[in-house]
Biopython code that builds the backbone (N, CA, C, O; Angstrom):
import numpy as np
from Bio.PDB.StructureBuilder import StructureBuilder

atoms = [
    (1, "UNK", "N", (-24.836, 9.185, 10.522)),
    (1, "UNK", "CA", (-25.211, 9.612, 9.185)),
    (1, "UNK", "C", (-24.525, 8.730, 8.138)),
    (1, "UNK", "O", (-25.192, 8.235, 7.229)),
    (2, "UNK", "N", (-23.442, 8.559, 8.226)),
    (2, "UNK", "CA", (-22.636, 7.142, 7.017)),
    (2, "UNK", "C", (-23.060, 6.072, 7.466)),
    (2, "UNK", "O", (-23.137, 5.048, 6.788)),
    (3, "UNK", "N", (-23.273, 6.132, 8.238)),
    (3, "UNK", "CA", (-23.797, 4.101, 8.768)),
    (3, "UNK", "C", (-25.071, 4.338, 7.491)),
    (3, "UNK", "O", (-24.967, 3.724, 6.430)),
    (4, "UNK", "N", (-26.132, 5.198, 7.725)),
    (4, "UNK", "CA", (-27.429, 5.149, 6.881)),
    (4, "UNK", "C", (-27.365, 5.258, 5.721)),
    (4, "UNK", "O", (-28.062, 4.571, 4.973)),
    (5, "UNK", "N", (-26.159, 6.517, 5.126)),
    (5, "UNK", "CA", (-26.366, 6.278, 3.883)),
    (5, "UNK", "C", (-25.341, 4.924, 3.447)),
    (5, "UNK", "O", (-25.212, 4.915, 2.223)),
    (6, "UNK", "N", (-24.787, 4.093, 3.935)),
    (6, "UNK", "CA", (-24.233, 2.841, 3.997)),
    (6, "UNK", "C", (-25.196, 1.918, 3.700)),
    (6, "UNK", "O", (-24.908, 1.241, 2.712)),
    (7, "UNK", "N", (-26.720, 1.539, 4.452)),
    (7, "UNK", "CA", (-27.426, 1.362, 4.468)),
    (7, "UNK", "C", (-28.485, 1.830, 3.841)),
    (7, "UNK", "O", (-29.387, 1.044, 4.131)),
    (8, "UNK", "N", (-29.040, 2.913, 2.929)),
    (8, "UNK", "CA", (-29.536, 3.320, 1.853)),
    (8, "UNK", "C", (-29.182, 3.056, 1.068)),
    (8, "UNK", "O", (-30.059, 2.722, 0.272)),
    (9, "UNK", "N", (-27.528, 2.922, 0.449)),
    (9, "UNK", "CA", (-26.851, 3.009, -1.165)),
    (9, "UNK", "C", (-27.143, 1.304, -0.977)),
    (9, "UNK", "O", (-27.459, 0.810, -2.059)),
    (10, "UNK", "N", (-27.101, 0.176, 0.304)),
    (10, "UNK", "CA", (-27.243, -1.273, 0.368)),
    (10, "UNK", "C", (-25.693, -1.801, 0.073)),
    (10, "UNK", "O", (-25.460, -2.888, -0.456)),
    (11, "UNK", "N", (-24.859, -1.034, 0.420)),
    (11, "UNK", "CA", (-23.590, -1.220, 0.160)),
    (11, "UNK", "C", (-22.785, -2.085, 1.758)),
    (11, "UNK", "O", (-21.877, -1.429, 2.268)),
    (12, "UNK", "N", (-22.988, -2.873, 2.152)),
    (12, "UNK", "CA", (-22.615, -3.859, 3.394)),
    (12, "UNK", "C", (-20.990, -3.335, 3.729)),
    (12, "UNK", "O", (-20.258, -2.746, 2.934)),
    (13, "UNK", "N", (-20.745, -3.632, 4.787)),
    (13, "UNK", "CA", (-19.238, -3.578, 5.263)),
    (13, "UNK", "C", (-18.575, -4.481, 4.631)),
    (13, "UNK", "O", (-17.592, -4.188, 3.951)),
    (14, "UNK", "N", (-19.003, -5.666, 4.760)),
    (14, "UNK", "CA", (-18.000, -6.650, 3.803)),
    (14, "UNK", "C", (-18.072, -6.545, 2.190)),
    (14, "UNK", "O", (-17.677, -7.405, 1.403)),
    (15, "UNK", "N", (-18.530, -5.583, 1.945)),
    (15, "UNK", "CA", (-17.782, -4.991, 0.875)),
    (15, "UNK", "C", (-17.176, -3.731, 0.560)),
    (15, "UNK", "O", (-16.541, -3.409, -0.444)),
    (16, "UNK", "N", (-17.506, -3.005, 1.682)),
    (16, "UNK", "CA", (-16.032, -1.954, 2.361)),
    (16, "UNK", "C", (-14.602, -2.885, 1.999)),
    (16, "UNK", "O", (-13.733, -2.674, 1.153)),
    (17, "UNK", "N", (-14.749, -4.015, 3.025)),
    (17, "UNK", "CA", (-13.592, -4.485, 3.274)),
    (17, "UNK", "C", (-13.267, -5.060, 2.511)),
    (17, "UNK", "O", (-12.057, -5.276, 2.444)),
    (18, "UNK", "N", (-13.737, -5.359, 1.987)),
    (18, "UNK", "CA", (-13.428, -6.219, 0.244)),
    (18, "UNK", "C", (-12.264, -5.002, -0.284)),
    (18, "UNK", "O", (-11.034, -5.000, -0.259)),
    (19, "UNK", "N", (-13.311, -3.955, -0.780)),
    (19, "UNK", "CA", (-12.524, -2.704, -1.521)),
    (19, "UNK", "C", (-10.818, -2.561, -0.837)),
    (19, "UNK", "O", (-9.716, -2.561, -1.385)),
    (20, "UNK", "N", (-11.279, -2.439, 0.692)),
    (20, "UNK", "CA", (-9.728, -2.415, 1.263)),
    (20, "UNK", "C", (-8.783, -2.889, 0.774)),
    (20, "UNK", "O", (-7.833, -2.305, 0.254)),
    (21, "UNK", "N", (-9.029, -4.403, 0.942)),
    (21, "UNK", "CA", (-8.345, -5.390, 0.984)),
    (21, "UNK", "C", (-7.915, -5.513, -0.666)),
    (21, "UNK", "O", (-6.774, -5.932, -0.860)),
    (22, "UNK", "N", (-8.459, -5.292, -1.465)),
    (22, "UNK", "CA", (-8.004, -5.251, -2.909)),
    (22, "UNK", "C", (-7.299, -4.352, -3.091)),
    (22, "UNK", "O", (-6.362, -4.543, -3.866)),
    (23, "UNK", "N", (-7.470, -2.868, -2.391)),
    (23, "UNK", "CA", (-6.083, -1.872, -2.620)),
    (23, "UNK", "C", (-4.977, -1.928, -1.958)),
    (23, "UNK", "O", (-3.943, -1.298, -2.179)),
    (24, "UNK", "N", (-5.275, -2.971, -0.834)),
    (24, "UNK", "CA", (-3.958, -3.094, -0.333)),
    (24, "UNK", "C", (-2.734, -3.837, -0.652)),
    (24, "UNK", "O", (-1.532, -3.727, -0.407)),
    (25, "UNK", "N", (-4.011, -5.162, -1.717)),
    (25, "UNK", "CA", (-2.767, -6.488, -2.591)),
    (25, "UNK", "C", (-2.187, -5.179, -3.621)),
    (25, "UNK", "O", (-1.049, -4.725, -3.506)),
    (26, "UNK", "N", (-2.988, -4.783, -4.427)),
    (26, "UNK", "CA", (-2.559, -4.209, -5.578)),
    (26, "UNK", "C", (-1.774, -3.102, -5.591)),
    (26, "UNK", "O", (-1.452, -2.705, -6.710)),
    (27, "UNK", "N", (-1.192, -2.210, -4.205)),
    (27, "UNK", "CA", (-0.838, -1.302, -3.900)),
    (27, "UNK", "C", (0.670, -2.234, -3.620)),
    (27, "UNK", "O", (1.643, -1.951, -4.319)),
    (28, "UNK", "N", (0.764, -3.155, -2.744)),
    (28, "UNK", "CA", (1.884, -4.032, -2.495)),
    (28, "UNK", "C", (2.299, -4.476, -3.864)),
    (28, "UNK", "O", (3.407, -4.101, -4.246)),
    (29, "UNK", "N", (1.594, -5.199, -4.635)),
    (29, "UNK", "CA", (2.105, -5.976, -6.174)),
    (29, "UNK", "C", (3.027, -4.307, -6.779)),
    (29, "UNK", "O", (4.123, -4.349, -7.339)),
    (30, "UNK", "N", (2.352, -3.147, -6.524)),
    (30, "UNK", "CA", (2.919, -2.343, -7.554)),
    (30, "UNK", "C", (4.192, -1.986, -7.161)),
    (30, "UNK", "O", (5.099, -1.848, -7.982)),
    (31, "UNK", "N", (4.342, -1.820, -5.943)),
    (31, "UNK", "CA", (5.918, -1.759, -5.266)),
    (31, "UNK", "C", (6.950, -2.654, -5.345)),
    (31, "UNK", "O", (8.059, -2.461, -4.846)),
    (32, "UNK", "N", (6.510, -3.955, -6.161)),
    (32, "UNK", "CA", (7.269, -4.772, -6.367)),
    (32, "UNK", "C", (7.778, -4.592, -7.856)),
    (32, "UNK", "O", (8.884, -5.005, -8.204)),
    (33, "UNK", "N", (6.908, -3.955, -8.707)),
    (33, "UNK", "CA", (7.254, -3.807, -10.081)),
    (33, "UNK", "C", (8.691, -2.605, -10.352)),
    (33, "UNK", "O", (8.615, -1.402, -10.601)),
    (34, "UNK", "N", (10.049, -3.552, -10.176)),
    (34, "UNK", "CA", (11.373, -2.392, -10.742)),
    (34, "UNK", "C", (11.547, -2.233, -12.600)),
    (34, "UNK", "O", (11.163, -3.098, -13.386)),
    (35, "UNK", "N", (12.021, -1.300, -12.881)),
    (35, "UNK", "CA", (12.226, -0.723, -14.007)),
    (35, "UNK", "C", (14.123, -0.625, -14.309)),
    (35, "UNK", "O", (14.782, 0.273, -13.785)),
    (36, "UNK", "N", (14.558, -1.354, -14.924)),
    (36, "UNK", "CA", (15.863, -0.926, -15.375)),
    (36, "UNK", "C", (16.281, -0.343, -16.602)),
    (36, "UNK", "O", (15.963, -0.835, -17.685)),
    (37, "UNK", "N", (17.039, 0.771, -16.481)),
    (37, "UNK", "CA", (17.272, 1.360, -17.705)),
    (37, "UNK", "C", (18.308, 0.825, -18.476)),
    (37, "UNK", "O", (19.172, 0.008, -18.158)),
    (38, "UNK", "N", (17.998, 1.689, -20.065)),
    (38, "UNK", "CA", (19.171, 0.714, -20.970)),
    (38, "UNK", "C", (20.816, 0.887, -20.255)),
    (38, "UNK", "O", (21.414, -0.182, -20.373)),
    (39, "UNK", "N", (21.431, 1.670, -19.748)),
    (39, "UNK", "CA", (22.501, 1.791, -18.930)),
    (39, "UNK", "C", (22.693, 1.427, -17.741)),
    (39, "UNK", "O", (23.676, 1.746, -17.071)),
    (40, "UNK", "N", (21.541, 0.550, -17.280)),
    (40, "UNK", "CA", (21.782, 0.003, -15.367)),
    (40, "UNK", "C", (21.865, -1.616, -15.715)),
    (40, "UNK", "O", (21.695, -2.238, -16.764)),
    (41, "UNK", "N", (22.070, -1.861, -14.893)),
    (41, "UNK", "CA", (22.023, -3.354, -13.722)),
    (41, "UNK", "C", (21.448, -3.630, -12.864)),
    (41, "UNK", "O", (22.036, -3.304, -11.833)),
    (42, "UNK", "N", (20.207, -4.261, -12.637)),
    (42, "UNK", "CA", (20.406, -4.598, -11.442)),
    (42, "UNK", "C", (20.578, -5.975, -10.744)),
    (42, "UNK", "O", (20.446, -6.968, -11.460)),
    (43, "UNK", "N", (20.911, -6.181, -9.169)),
    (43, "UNK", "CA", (21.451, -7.244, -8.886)),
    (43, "UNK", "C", (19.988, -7.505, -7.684)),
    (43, "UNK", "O", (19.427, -6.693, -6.949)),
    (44, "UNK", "N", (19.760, -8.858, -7.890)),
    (44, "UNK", "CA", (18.697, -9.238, -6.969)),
    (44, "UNK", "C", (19.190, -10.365, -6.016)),
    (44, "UNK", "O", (19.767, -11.453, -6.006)),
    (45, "UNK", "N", (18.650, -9.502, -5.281)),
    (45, "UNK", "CA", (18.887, -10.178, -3.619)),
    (45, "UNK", "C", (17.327, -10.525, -3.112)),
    (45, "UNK", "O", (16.399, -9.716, -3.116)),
    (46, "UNK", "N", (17.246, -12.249, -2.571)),
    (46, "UNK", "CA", (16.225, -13.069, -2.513)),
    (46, "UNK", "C", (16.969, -13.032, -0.803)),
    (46, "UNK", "O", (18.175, -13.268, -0.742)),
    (47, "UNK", "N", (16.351, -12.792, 0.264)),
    (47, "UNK", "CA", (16.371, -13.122, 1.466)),
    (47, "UNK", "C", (18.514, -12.664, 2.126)),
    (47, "UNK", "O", (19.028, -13.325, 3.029)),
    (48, "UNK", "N", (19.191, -11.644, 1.487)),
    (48, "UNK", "CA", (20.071, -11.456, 1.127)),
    (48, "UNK", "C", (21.275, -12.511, 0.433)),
    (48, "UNK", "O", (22.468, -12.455, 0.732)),
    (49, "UNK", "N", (20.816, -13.245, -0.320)),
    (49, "UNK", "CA", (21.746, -13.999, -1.131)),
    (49, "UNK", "C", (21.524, -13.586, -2.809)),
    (49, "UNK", "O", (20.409, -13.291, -3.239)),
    (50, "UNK", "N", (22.287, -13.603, -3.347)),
    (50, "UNK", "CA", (22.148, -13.146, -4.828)),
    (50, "UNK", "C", (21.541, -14.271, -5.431)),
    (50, "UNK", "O", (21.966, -15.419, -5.293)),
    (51, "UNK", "N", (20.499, -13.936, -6.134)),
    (51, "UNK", "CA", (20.052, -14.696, -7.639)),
    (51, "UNK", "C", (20.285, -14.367, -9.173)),
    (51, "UNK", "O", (19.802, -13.631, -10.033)),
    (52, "UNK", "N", (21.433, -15.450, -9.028)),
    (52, "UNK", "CA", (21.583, -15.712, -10.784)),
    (52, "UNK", "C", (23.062, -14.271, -10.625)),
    (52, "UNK", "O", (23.937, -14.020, -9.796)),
    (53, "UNK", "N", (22.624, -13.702, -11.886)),
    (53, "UNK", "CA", (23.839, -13.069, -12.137)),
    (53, "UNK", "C", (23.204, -11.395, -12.270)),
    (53, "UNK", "O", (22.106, -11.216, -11.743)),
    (54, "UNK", "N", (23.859, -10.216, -12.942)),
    (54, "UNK", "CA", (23.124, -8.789, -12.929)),
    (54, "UNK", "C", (22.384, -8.824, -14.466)),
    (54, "UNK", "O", (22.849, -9.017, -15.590)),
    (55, "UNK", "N", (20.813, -8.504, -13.900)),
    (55, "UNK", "CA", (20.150, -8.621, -15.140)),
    (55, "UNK", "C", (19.685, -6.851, -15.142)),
    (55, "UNK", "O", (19.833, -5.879, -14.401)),
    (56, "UNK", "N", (18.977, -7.204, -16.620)),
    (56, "UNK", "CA", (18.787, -6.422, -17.227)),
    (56, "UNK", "C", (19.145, -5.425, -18.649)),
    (56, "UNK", "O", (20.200, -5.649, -19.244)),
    (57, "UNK", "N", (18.556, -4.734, -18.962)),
    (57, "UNK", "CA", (17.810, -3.735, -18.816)),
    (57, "UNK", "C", (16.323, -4.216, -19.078)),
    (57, "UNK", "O", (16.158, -5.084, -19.935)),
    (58, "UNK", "N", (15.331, -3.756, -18.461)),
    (58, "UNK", "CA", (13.811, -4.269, -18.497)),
    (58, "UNK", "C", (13.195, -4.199, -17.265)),
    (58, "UNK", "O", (13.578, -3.663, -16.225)),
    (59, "UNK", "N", (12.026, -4.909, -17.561)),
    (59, "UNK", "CA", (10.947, -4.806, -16.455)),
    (59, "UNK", "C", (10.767, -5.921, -15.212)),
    (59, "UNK", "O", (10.007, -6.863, -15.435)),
    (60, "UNK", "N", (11.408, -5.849, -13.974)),
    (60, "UNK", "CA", (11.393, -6.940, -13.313)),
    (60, "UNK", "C", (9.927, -7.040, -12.367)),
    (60, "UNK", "O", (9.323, -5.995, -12.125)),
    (61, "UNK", "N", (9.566, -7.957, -12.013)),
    (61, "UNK", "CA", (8.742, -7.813, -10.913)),
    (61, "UNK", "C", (9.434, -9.083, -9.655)),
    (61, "UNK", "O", (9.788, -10.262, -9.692)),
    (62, "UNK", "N", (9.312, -7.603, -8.264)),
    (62, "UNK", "CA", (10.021, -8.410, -7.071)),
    (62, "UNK", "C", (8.955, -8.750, -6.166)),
    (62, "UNK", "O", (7.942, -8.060, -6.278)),
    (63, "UNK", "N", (8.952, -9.614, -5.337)),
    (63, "UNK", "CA", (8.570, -10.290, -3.942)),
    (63, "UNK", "C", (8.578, -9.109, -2.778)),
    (63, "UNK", "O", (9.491, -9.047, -1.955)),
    (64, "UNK", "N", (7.736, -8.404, -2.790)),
    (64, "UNK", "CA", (7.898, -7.544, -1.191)),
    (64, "UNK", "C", (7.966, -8.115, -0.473)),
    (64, "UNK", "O", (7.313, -9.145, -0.303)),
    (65, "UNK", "N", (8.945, -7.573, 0.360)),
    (65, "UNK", "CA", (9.373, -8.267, 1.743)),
    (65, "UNK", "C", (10.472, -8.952, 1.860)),
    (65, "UNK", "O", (11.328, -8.953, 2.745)),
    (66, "UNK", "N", (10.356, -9.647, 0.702)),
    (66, "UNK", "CA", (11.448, -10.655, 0.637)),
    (66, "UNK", "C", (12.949, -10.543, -0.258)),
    (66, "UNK", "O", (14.107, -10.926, -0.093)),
    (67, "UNK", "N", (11.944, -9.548, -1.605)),
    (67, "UNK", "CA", (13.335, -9.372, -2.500)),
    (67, "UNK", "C", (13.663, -7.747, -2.632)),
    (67, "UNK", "O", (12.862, -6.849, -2.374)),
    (68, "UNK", "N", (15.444, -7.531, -3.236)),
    (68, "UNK", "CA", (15.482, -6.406, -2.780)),
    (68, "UNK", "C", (16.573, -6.096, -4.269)),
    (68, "UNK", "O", (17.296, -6.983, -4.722)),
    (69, "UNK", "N", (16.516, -5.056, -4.708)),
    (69, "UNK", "CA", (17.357, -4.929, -5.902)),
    (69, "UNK", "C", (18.372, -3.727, -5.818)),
    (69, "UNK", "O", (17.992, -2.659, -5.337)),
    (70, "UNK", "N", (19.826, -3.909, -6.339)),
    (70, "UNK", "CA", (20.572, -2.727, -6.252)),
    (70, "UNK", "C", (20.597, -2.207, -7.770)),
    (70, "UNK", "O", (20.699, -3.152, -8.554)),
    (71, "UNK", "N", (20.531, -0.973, -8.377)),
    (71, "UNK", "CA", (20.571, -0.400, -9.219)),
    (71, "UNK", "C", (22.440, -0.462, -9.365)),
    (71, "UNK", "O", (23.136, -0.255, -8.371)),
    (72, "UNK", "N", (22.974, -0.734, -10.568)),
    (72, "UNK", "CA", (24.470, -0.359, -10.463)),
    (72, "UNK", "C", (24.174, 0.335, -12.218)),
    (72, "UNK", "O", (23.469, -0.214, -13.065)),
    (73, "UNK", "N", (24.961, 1.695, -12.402)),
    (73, "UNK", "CA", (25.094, 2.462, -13.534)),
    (73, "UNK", "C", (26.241, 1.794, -13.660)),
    (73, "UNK", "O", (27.011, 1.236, -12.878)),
    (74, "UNK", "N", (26.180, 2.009, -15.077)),
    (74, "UNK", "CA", (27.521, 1.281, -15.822)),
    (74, "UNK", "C", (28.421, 2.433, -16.740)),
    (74, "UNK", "O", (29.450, 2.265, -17.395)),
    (75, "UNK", "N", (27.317, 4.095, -16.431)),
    (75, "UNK", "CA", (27.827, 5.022, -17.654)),
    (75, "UNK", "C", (29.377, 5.629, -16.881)),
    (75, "UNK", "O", (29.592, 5.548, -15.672)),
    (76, "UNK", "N", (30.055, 6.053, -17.598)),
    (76, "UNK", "CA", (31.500, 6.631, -17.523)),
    (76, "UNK", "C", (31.174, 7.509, -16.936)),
    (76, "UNK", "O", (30.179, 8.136, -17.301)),
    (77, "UNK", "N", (31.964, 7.919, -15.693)),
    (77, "UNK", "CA", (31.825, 9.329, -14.694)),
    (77, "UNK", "C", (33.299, 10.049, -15.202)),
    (77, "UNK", "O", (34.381, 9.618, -14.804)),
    (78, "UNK", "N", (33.212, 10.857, -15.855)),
    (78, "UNK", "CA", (34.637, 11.841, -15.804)),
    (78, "UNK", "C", (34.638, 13.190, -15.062)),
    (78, "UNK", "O", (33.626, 13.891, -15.038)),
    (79, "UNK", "N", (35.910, 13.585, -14.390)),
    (79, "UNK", "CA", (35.467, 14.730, -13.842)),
    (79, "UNK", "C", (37.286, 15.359, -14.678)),
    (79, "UNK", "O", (38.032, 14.773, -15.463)),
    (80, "UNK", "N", (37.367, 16.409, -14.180)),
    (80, "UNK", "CA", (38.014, 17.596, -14.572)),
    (80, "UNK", "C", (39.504, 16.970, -13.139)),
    (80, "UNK", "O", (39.304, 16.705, -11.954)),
    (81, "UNK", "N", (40.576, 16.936, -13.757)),
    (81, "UNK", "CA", (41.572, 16.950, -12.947)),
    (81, "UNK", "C", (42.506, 18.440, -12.727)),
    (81, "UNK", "O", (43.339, 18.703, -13.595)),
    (82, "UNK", "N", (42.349, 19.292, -11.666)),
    (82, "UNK", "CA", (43.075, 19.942, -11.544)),
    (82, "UNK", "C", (44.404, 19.763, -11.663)),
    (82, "UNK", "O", (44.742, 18.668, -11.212)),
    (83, "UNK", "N", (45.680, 20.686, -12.279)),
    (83, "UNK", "CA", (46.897, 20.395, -13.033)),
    (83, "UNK", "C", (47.469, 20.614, -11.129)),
    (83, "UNK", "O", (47.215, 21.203, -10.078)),
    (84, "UNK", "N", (48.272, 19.749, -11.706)),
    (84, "UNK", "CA", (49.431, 20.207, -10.067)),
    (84, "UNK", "C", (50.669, 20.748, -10.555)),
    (84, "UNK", "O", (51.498, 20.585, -11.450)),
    (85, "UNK", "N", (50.348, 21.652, -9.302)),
    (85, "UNK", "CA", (51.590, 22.914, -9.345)),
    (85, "UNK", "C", (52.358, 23.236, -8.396)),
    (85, "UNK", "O", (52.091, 24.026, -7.491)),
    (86, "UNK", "N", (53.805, 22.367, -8.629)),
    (86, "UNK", "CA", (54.805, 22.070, -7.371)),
    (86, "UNK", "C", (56.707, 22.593, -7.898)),
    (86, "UNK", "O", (57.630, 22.453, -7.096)),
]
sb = StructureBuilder()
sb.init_structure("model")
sb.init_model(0)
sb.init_chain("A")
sb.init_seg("    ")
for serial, (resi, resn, name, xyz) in enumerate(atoms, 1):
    if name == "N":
        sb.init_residue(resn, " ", resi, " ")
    sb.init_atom(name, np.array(xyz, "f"), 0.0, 1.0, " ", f" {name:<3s}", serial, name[0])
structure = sb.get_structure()
């Protein structure tokens, strides 16, 4: 029954596979697109060696597969010190 209406709408497999194949680049490109906030860093690693120095804040686009980014926060962590009692 899909083979025919495949063949009724005149819609060919190789342009099934077309469709595939275009969601699969554009699905990969989007996983490459990182986001840094005004308070992060991040550090990019090309095949694990660092490139350049920690950029950001902004919009990077990475290499799947190949490149890999660490997020580092730069905001102040304070916590509460319990008093000691000796």
């Amino acid at each position: 029954m899909g083979l025919a209406l495949l063949q009724a709408v005149s819609i060919g497999s190789g342009f099934v596979a077309l469709v595939v194949v275009v969601v699969v680049v554009v699905s990969v490109l989007g996983s490459g697109v990182k986001v840094i906030k005004e308070y992060e860093r991040g550090v990019i690693f090309r095949l694990g060696r660092v490139q350049g120095g920690p950029k950001g804040p902004g919009l990077f686009l990475l290499f799947p597969l190949v490149d890999s980014m660490v997020k580092i926060d730069l905001r102040t962590i304070t916590m509460d010190v319990p008093p000691r009692t000796s």
